[in-house]
One Martini backbone bead per residue (centre of mass of N, CA, C, O) as a GRO file, in nm:
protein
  333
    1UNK     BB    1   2.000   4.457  -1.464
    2UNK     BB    2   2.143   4.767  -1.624
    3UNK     BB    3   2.450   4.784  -1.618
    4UNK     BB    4   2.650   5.062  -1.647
    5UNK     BB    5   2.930   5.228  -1.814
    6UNK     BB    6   3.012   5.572  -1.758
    7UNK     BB    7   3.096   5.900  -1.938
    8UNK     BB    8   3.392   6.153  -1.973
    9UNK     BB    9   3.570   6.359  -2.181
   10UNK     BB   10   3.879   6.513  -2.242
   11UNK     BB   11   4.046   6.658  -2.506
   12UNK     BB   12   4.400   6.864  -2.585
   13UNK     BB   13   4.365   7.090  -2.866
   14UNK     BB   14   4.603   7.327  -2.927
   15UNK     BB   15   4.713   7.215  -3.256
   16UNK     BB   16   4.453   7.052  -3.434
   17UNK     BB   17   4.389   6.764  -3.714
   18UNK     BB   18   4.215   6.475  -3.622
   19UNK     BB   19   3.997   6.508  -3.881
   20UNK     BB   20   3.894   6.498  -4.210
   21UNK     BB   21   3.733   6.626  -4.473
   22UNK     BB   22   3.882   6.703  -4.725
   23UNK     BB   23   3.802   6.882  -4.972
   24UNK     BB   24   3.783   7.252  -4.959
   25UNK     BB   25   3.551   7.472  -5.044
   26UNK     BB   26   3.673   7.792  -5.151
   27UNK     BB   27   3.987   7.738  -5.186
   28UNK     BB   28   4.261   7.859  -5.316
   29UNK     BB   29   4.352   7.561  -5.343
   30UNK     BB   30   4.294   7.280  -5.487
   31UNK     BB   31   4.473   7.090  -5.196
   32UNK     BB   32   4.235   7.131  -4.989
   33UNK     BB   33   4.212   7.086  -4.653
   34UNK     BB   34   3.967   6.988  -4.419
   35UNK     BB   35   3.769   6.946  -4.131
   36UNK     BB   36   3.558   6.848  -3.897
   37UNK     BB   37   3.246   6.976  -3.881
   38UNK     BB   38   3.008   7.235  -3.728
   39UNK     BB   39   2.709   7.431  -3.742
   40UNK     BB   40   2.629   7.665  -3.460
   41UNK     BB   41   2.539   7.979  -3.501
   42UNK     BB   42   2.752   8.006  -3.704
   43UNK     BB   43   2.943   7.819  -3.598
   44UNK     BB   44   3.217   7.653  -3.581
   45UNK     BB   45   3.298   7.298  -3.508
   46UNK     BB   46   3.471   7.102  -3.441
   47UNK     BB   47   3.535   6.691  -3.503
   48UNK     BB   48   3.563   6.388  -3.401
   49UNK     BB   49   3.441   6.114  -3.489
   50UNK     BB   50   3.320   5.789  -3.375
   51UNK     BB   51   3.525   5.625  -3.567
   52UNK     BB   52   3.736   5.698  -3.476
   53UNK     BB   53   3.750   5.688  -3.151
   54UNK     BB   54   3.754   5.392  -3.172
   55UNK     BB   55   3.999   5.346  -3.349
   56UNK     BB   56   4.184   5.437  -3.066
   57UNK     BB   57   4.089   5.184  -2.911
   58UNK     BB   58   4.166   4.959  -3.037
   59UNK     BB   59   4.443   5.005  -3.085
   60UNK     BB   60   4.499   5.034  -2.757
   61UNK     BB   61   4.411   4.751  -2.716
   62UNK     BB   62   4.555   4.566  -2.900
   63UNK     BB   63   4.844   4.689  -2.801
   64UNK     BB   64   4.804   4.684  -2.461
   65UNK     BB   65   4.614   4.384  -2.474
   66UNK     BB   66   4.670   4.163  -2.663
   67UNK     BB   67   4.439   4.142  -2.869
   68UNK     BB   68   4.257   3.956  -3.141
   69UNK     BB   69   4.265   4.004  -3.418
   70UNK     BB   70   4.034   4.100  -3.653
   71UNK     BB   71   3.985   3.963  -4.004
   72UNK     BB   72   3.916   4.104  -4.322
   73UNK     BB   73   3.650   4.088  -4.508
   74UNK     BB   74   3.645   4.154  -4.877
   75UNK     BB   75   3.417   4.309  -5.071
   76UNK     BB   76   3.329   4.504  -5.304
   77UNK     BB   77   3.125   4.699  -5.109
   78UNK     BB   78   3.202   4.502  -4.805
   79UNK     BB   79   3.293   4.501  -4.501
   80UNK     BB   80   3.417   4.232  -4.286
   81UNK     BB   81   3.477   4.049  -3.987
   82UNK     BB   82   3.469   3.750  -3.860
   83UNK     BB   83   3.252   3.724  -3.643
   84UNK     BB   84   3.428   3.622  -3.320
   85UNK     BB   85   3.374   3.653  -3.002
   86UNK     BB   86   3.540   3.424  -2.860
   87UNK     BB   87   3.819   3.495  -3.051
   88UNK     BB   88   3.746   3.819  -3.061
   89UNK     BB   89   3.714   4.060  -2.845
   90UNK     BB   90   3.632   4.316  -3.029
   91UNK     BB   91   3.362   4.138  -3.157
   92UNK     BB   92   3.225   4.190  -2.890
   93UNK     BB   93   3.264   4.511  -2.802
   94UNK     BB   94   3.226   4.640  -3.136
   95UNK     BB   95   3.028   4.487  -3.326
   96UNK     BB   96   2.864   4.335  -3.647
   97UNK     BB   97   2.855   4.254  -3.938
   98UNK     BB   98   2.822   3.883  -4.131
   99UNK     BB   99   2.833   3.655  -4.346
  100UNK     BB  100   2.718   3.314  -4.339
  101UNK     BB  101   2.751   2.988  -4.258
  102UNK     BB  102   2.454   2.735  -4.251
  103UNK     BB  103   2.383   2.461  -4.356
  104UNK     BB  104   2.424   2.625  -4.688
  105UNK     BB  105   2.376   2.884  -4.571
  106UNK     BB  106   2.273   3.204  -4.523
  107UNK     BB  107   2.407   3.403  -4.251
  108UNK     BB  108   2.319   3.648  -4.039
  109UNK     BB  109   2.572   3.819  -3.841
  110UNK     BB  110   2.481   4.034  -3.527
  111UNK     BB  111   2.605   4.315  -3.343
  112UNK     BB  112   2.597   4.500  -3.078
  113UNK     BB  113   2.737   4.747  -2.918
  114UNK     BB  114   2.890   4.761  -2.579
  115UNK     BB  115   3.025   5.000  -2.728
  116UNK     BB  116   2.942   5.341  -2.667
  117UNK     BB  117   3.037   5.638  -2.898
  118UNK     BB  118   3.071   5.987  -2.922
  119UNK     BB  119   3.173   6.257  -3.029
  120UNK     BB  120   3.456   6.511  -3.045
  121UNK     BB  121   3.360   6.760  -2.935
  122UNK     BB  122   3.381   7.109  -2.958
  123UNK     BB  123   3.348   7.391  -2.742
  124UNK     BB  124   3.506   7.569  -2.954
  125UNK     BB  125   3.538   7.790  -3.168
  126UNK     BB  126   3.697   7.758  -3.455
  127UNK     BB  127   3.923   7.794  -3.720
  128UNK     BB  128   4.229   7.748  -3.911
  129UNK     BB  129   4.434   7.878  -4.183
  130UNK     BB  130   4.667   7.706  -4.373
  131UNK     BB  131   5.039   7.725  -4.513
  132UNK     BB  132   5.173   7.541  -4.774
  133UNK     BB  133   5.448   7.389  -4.905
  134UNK     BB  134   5.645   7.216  -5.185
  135UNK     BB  135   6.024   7.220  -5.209
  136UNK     BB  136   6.129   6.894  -5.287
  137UNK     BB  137   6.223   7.059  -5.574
  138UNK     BB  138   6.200   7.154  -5.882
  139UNK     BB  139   6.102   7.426  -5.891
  140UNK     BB  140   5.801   7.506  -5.812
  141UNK     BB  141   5.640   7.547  -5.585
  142UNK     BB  142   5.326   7.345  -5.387
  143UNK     BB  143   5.089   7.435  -5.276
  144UNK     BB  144   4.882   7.425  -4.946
  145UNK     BB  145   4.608   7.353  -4.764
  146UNK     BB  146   4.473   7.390  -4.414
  147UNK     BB  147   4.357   7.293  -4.093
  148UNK     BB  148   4.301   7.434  -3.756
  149UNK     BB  149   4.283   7.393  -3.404
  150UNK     BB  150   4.240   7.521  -3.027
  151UNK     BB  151   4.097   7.278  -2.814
  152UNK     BB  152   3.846   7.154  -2.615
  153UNK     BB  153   3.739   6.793  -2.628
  154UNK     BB  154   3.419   6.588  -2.635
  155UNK     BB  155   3.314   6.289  -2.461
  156UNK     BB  156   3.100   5.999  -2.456
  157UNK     BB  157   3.049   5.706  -2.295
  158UNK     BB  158   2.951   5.338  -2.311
  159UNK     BB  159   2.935   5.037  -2.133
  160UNK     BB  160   2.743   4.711  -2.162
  161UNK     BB  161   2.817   4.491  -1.928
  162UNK     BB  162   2.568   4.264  -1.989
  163UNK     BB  163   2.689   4.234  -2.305
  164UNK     BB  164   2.969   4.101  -2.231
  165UNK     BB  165   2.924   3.772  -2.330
  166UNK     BB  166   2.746   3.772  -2.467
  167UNK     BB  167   2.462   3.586  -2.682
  168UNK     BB  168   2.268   3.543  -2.936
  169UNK     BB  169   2.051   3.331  -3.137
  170UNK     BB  170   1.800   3.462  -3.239
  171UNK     BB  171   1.584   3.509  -3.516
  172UNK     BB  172   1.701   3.851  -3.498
  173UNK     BB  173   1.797   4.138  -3.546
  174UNK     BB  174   2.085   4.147  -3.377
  175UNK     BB  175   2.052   3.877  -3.218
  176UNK     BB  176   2.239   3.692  -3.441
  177UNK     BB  177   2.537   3.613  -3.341
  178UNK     BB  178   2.527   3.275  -3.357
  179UNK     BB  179   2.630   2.974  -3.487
  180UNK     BB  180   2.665   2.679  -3.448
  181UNK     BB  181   3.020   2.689  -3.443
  182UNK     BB  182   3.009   2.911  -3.248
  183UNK     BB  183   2.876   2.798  -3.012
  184UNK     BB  184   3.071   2.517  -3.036
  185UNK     BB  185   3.328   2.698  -2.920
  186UNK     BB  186   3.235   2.812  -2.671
  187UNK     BB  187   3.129   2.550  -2.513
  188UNK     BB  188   3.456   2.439  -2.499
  189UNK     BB  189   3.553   2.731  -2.350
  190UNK     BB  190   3.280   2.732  -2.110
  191UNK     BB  191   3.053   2.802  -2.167
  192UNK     BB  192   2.680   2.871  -2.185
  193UNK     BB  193   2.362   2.776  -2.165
  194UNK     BB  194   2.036   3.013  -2.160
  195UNK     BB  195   1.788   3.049  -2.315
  196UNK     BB  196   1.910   3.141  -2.555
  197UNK     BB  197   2.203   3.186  -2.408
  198UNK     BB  198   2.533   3.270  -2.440
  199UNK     BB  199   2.808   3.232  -2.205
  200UNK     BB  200   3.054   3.371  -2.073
  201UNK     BB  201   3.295   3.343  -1.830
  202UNK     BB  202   3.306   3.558  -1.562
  203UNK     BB  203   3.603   3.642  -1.615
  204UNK     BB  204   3.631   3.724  -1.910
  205UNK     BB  205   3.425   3.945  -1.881
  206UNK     BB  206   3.557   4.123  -1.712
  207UNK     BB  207   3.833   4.152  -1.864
  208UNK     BB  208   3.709   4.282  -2.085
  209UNK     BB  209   3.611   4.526  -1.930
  210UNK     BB  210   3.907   4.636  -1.808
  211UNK     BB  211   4.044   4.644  -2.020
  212UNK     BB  212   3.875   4.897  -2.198
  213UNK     BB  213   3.938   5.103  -1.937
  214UNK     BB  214   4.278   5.066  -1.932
  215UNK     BB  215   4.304   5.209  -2.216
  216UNK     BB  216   4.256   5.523  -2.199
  217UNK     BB  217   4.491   5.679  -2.134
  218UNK     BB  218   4.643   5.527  -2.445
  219UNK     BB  219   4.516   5.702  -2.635
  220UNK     BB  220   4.603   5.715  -3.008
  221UNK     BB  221   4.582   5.948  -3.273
  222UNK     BB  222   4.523   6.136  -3.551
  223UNK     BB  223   4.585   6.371  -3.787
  224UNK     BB  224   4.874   6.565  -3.847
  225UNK     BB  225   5.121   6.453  -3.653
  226UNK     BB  226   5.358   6.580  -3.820
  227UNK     BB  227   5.254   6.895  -3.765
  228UNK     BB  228   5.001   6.852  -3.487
  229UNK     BB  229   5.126   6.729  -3.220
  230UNK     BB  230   4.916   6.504  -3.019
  231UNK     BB  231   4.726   6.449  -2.745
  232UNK     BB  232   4.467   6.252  -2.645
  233UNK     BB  233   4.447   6.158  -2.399
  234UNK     BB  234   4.286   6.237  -2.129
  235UNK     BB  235   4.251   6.510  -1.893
  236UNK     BB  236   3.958   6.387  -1.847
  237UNK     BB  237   3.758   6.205  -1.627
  238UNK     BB  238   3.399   6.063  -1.598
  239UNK     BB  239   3.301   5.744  -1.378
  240UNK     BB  240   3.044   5.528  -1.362
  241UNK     BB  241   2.803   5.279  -1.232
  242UNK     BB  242   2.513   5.193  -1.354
  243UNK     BB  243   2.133   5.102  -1.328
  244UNK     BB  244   2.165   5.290  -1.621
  245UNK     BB  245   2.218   5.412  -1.978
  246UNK     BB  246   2.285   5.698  -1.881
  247UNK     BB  247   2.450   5.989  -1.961
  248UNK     BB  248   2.519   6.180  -1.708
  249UNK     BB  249   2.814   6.375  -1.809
  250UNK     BB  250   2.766   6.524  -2.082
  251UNK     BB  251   2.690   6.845  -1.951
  252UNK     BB  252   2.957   6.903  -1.704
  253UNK     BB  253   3.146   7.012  -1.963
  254UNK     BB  254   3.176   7.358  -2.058
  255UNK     BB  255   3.074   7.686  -2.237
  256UNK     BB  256   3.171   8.039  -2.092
  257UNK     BB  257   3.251   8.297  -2.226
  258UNK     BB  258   3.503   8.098  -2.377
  259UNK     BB  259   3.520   7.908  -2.143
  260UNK     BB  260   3.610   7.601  -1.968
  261UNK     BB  261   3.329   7.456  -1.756
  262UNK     BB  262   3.212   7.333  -1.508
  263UNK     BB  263   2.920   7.204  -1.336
  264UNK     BB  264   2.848   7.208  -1.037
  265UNK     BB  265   2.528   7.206  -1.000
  266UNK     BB  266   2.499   7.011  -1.254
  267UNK     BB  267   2.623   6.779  -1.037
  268UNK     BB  268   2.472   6.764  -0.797
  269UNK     BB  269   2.212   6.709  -0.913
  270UNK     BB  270   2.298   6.450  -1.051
  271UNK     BB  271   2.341   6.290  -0.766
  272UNK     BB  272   2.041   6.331  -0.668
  273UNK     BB  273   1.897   6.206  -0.857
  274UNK     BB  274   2.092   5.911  -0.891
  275UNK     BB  275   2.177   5.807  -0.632
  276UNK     BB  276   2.040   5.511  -0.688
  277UNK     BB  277   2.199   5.442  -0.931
  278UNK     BB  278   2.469   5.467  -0.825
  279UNK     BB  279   2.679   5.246  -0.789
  280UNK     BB  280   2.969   5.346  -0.772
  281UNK     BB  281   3.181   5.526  -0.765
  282UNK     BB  282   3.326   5.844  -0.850
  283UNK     BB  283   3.531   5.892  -1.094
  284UNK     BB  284   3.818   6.138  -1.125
  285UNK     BB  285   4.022   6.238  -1.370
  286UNK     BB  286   4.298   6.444  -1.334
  287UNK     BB  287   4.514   6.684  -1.468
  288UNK     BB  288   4.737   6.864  -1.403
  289UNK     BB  289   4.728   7.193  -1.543
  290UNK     BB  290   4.426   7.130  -1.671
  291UNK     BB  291   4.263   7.419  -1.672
  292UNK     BB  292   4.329   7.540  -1.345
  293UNK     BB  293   4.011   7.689  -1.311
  294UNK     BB  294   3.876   7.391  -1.247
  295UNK     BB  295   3.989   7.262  -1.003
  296UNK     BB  296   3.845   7.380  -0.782
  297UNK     BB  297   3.529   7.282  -0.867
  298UNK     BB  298   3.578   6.978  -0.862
  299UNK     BB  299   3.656   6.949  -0.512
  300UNK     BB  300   3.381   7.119  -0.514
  301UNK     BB  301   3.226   6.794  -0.469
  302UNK     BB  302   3.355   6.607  -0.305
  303UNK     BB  303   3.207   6.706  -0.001
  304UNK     BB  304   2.982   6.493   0.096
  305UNK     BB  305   2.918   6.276  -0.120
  306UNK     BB  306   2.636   6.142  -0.246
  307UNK     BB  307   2.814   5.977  -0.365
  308UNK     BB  308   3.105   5.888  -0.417
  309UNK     BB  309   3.443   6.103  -0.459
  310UNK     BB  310   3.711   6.055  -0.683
  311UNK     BB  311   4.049   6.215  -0.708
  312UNK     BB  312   4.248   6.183  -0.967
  313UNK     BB  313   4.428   6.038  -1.175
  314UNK     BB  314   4.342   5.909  -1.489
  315UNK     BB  315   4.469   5.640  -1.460
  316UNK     BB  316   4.372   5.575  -1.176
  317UNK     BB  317   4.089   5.583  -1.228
  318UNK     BB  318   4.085   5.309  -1.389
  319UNK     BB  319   4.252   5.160  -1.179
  320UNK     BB  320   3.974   5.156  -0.993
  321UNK     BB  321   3.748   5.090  -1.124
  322UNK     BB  322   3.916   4.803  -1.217
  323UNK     BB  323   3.875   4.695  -0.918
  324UNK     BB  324   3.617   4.715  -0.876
  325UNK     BB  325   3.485   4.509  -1.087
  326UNK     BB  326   3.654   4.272  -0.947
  327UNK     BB  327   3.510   4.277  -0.678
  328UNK     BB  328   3.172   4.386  -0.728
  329UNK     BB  329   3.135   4.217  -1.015
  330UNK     BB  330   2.841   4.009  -1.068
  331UNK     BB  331   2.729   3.697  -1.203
  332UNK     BB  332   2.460   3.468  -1.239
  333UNK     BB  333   2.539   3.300  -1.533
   0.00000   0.00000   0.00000
């Protein structure tokens, strides 16, 4: 079975430049900051790429779960993590590629990431253009121009359940997760091999998989916040366990005549088709307050609902979820 956690965000920028993307080509002054954009049918979109989301996630494990970072080794061209998912968390969960040494050999060790995010786009168009100035000297004070948006930024994400605290052996690109004295710190500390495959023991496991979901309420960064200072945290989450790593939540909220709208068809449609793979109930976190004419429509989702839907707080959402999880996720390894 391929169990993955999918799921799906909205994040709150009402005043926000959460990722920037240097300067600007032809702003009114020299030191002009613009943000990270697309353009679709002639449209600027703002959003945060995926290696921030990423970035927000990993600081609020390490903060709120007090994972041991993994340390970062620095040469000319190239940075690599210590590349111990044993010893670090985070290197077992967000994935590394690293050069080691084995019997006085170079050996690449890679690991493909068991959580995979999108980017953070936004539904709305539009970008403002501001200005301020630096006039804490003598004399004229010196410009400078930034960009902002007032939107809400969605994305997607999966971890994949089956492959955490997993590691392959063999010598094969992304496969070659283990050199022989990591294989054999793994196996002192109670894992296992099978067919050239070393399992953590299967709570260590779980712990991963919960803490990873347990700190989404706690997601926060992205840059000018001395300015337009934002809460990133989630104020929309929905998330089920699938036999199958279909991000099936990705298009349930979107974007019509200027508005963002739930897509209840398109949510009934989704629950139709997949209902065989949701393992789990499905979990929507909600904000109240937030998005206001869109509540209605998520209630409207959940009678009579096969699967089951959950409707609380994003908090709750998760803590939700991480309970399932402990309850009902069991390896065979």
């Amino acid at each position: 079975m391929n169990r993955t956690l999918v799921g799906t965000i909205l994040v709150d920028a009402p005043h926000s430049a959460l990722n920037n993307a240097g300067q600007e080509a032809g702003s009114r002054t020299d030191n002009a900051i613009g943000v990270k954009k697309i353009k679709v049918s002639g449209k600027e979109y703002p959003y945060v790429s995926g290696q921030a989301f990423r970035y927000w996630w990993r600081t609020a494990l390490l903060e709120n779960k007090k994972w041991l970072p993994s340390p970062i080794n620095r040469e000319e061209k190239i940075a690599y993590t210590a590349a111990n998912p044993i010893k670090h968390e985070e290197d077992d969960v967000f994935g590394y590629m690293a050069a080691k040494k084995e019997n006085k050999k170079n050996i690449t060790l890679t690991r493909g990431s068991p959580l995979k995010c999108s980017p953070l786009i936004s539904l709305l168009a539009g970008i403002t253009n501001d200005f301020g100035v630096m006039s804490r000297h003598d004399g004229n004070p010196v410009p400078y121009e930034y960009q902002l948006y007032s939107t809400i930024l969605r994305g997607i994400f999966s971890l994949h359940i089956e492959e955490v605290g997993k590691f392959y052996l063999k010598e094969r690109a992304g496969y070659k997760n283990l050199n022989d004295d990591l294989k054999k710190e793994a196996l002192q500390k109670g894992a296992k091999e099978v067919d050239g495959i070393v399992y953590l023991k299967p709570e260590e496991r779980i712990k991963r998989i919960t803490d990873t979901i347990e700190v989404l309420p706690y997601l926060y960064g992205g840059a000018k916040q001395a300015v337009a200072h934002t809460d990133v945290s989630p104020k929309l989450i929905i998330m089920a366990v699938l036999s199958s790593p279909n991000p099936i939540f990705m298009n349930i909220v979107g974007e019509k005549e200027g508005k963002v709208i739930f897509n209840v068809e398109g949510f009934k449609q989704i629950l139709k088709d997949y209902a065989d793979r949701v393992l789990s109930p499905i979990f929507i976190g909600y904000r109240k307050g937030f998005l206001p004419n869109m509540e209605t429509d998520i209630e409207s989702v959940q009678s009579n609902a096969t699967p089951k839907i959950e409707i609380v707080s994003p908090k709750d959402a998760v803590v939700k979820m991480s309970e399932w999880i402990k309850t009902n996720l069991k390896f065979s390894e």
